[in-house]
ZAMARGU-4260 file (C-alpha; in steps of 0.2 Angstrom, whole numbers, plus 5000, padded with zeros to 4 digits):
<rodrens>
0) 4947/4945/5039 | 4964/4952/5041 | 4967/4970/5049 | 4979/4986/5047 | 4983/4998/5056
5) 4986/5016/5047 | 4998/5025/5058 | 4993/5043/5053 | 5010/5049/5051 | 5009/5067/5047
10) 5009/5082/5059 | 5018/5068/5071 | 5035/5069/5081 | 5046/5052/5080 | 5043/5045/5096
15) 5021/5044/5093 | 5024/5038/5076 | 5035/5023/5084 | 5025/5021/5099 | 5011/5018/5087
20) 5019/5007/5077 | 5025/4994/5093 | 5007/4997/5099 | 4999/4991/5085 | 5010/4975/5083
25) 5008/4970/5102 | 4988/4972/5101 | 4991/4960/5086 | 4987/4969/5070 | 4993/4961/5054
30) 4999/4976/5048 | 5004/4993/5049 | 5003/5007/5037 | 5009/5024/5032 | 5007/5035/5018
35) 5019/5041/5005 | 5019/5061/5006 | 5034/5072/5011 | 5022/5085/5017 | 5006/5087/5027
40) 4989/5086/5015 | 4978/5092/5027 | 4977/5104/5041 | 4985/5122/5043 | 5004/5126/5039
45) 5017/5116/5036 | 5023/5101/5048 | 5029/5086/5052 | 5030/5073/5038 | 5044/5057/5039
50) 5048/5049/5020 | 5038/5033/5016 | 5051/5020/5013 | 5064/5026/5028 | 5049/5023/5039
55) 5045/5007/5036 | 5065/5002/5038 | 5064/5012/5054 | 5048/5003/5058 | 5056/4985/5054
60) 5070/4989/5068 | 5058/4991/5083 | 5043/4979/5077 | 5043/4960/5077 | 5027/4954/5071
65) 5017/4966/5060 | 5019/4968/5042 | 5024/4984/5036 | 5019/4995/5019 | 5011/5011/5014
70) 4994/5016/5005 | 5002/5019/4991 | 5022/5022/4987 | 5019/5034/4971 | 5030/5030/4957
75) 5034/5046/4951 | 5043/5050/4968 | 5056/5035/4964 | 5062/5030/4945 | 5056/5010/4949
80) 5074/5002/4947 | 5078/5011/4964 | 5061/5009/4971 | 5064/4990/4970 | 5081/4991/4978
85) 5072/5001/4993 | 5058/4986/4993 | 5074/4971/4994 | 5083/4981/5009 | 5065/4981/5021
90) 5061/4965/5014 | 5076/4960/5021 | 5077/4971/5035 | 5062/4968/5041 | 5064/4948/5041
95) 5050/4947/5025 | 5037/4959/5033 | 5033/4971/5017 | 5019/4974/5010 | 5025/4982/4992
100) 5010/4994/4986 | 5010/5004/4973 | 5001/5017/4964 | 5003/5031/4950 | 5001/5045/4961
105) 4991/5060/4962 | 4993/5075/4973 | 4999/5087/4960 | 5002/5101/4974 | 5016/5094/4982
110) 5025/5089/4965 | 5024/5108/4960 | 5029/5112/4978 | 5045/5101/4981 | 5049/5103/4959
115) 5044/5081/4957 | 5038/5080/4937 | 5022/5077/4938 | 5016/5068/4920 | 4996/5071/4914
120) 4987/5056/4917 | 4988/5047/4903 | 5009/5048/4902 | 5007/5045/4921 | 4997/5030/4920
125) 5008/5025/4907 | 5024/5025/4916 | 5016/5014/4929 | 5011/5000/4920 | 5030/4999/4914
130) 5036/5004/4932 | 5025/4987/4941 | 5032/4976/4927 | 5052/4985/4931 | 5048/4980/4949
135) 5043/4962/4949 | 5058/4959/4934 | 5070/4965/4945 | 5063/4957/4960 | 5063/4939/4950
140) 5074/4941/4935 | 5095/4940/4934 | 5100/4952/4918 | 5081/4961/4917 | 5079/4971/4902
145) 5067/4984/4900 | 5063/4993/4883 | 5049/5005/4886 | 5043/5022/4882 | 5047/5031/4899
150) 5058/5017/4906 | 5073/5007/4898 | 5085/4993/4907 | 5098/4983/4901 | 5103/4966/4908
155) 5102/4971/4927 | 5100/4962/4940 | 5097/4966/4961 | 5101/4955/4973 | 5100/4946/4985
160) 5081/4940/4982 | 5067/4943/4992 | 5065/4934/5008 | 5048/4933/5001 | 5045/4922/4987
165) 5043/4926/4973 | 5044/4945/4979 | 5033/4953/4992 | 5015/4954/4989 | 5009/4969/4978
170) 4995/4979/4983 | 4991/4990/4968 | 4980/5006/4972 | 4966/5010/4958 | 4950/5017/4956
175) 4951/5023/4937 | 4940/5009/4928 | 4949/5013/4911 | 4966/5010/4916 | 4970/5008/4931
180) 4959/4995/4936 | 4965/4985/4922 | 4982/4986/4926 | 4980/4981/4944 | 4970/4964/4939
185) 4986/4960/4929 | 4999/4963/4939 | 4993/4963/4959 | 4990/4952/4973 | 4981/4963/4982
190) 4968/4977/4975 | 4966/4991/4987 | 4950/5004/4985 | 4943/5019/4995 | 4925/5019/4993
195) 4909/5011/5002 | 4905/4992/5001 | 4891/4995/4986 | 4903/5002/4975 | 4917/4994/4980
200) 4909/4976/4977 | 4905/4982/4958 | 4922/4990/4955 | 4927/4970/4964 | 4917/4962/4949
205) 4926/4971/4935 | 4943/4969/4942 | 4936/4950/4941 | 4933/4952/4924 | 4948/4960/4920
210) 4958/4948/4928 | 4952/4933/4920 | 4951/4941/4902 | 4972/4943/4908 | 4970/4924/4910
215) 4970/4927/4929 | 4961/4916/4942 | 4953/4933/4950 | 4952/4925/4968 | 4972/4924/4968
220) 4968/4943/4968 | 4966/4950/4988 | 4954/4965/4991 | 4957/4977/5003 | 4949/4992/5008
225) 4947/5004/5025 | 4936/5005/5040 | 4933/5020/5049 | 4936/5015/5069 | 4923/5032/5075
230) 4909/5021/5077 | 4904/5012/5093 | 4908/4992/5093 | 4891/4988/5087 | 4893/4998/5071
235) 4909/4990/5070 | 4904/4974/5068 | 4892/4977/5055 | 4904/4985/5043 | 4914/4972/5044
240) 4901/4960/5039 | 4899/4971/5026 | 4915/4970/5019 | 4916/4951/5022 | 4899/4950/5011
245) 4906/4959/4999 | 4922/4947/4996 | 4935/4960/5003 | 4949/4951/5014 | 4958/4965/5021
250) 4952/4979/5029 | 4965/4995/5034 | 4960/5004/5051 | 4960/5022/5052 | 4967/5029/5068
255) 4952/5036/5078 | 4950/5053/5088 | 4947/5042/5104 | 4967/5039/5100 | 4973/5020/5109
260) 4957/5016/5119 | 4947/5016/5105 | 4962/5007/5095 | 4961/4994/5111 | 4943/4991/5111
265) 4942/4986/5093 | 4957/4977/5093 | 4951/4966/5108 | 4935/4960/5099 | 4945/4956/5083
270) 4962/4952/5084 | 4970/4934/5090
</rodrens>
């Protein structure tokens, strides 16, 4: 089982959200994790919220071991050509450290808030699908063209390439069964879900199904999903048993109220 660390980025000053991020890569996490919001979603007022992508480059300058990525980039924020170009510089940056997730997005406050398009669902989920196949092209593919409904390229190409090969691992965010789903079992390397291990393990299946009806081997596909670090060791260690049972591979840590000891404690039982 491979462990992340989610940072909890929001309502934070700089200098936490960094120490956070050196702590987690000296305990020995495998990765770390923001998420992609330009303001807070929860609590009172307005606060502190850092852009997703300029964090993880900050966060590849004063980290040496973690991998780095957030749960999810949201393609409406970034037309995908330039979300790609953001994805080579950490990759770089970062000496081959990103994890490149992606999702259609959902938080309709802040688009009508900041003034960011936000599509209905179908024209949303749309405009992925040909966003996650824009990304990989230009991350693999000299002169790329594109010819879609929302989205259109012409011979272009981005370089240099990856550090990674072929391109950094794609984590695709769903939980629709319709679409979503679908689209992740074609196109990711790693599946991410919130949910609890029962329904999780059968969403799991059908991605299976999906993938292999795509003429996928579906355990090239990574599943990941969260744990909650508020329970006491014990508990701990049953939910990851859990998950293992369940065939998920990755599990992304919620940072606690008990703040670093309780970060420590697990950490010490379950990391190298």
């Amino acid at each position: 089982m491979r462990f992340g660390l989610d940072i909890a980025q929001q309502r934070m000053p700089w200098p936490e959200n960094a120490d956070r991020a050196r702590f987690a890569d000296q305990l020995g996490f495998d990765g770390i994790w923001g998420f992609d919001h330009f303001q807070p979603m929860y609590g009172d007022g307005p606060g502190e919220c850092f852009e997703a992508m300029t964090t993880l480059a900050a966060w590849s300058g004063i980290t040496e071991n973690v991998r780095l990525g957030v749960l999810v980039a949201g393609m409406t924020y970034r037309h995908p050509s330039v979300f790609a170009a953001e994805a080579l510089t950490i990759d770089h940056a970062s000496g081959g450290r990103l994890e490149l997730s992606y999702g259609a997005a959902w938080f309709d406050p802040e688009h009508r808030a900041l003034g960011i398009p936000f599509p209905a669902l179908k024209a949303r989920v749309d405009a992925f699908e040909e966003a996650v196949q824009i990304v990989r092209g230009l991350l693999t593919t000299d002169n790329f063209t594109f010819e879609g409904e929302h989205f259109q390229l012409k011979d272009a190409t981005l370089l240099p390439r990856a550090v990674q090969a072929p391109h950094p691992p794609i984590w695709i965010g769903a939980s629709g069964e319709q679409r979503m789903m679908p689209i992740a079992a074609r196109y990711a390397d790693v599946w991410h879900c919130f949910g609890s291990p029962k329904v999780l393990k059968e969403k799991s299946d059908r991605i299976s199904e999906h993938a292999a009806a795509a003429g996928r081997d579906p355990n090239t596909i990574l599943r990941a999903a969260s744990l909650s670090l508020e329970n006491d060791l014990d508990t701990i260690i049953r939910h990851v048993d859990t998950w293992t049972e369940a065939g998920f591979g990755y599990l992304v840590c919620g940072w606690p109220a008990g703040g670093r000891e309780q970060v420590e404690t697990f950490a010490n039982h379950f990391l190298p």
